[in-house]
C-alpha positions as CSV (number, residue, x, y, z in Angstrom):
1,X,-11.7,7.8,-6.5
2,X,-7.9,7.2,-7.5
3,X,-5.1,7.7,-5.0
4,X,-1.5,8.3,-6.3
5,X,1.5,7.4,-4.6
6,X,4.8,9.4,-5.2
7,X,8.3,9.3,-4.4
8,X,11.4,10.7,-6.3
9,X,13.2,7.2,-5.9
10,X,10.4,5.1,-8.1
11,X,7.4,5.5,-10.5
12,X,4.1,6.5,-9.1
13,X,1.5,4.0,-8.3
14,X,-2.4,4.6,-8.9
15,X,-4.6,2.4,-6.8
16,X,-8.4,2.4,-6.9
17,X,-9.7,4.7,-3.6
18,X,-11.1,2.0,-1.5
19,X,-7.3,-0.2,-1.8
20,X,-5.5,2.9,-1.1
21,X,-7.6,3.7,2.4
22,X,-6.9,0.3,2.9
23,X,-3.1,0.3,2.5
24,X,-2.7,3.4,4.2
25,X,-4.5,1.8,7.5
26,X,-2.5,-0.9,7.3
27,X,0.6,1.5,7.0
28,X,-0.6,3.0,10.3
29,X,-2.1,6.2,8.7
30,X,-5.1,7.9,8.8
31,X,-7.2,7.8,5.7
32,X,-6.6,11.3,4.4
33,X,-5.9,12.3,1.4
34,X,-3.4,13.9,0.5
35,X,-0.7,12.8,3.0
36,X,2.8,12.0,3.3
37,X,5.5,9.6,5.3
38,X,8.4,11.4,5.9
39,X,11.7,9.4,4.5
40,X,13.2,8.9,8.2
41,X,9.1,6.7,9.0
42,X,9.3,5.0,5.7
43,X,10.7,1.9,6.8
44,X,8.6,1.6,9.7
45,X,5.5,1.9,7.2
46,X,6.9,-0.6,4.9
47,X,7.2,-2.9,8.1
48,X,3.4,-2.4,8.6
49,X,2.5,-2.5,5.6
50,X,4.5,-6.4,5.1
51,X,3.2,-7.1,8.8
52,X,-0.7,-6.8,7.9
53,X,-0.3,-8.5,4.3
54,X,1.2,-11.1,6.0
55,X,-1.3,-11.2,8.9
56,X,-4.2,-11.1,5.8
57,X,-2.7,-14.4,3.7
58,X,-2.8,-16.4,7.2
59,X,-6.7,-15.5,7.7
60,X,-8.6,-17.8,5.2
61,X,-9.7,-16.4,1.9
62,X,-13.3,-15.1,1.3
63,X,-15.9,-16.6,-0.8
64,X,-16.0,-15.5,-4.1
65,X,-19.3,-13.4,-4.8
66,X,-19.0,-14.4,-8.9
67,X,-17.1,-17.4,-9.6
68,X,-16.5,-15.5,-13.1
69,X,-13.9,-12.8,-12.0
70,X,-11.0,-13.8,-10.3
71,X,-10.2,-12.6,-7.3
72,X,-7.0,-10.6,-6.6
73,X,-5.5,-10.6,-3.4
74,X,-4.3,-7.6,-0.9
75,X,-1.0,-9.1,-1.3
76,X,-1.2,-8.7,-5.3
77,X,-2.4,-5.4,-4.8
78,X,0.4,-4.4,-2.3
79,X,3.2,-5.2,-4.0
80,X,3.9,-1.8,-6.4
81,X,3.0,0.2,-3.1
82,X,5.8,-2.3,-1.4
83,X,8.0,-1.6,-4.4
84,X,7.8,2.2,-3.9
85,X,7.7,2.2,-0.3
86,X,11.4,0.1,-0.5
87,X,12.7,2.1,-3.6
88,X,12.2,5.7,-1.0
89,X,13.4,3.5,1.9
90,X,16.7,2.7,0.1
91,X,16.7,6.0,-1.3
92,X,16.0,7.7,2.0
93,X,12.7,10.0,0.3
94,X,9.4,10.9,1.7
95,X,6.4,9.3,0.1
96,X,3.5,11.3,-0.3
97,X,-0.1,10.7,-1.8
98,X,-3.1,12.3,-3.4
């Protein structure tokens, strides 16, 4: 499953399923899909969001399953959703996703 986030203030972002579920909990959100933040709870989402990726770089990192593949981080992954979360913060938009 792909999840796409929208706003009209940035570009939309596709994230594999299991990241997305993940970003959204860490947003403060159910997992459903579709959904959407309304532009006045963006910022607190965004907060969240920065909280728990913050929260996840303190924890120590996981062993690597293959030594083959490199391993990307939640932060890595979060930062085009932080991007677009900021851009509809600024912008004062409602995000929404599906």
């Amino acid at each position: 499953m792909l999840v796409t986030f929208t706003t009209d203030a940035y570009a939309d972002i596709t994230m594999f399923g299991d990241v997305a579920l993940a970003m959204l909990k860490m947003m403060g959100h159910s997992k459903t899909v579709p959904g959407a933040i309304l532009a006045a709870d963006v910022p607190m989402a965004l907060d969240r969001l920065k909280a728990a990726i913050n929260a996840d770089n303190a924890s120590p990192p996981a062993e690597k399953e293959n030594e083959d593949e490199p391993v990307v981080s939640m932060a890595d992954r979060a930062l085009p959703l932080i991007d677009l979360l900021t851009a509809a913060a600024e912008a004062e938009c409602n995000v929404m996703w599906k």
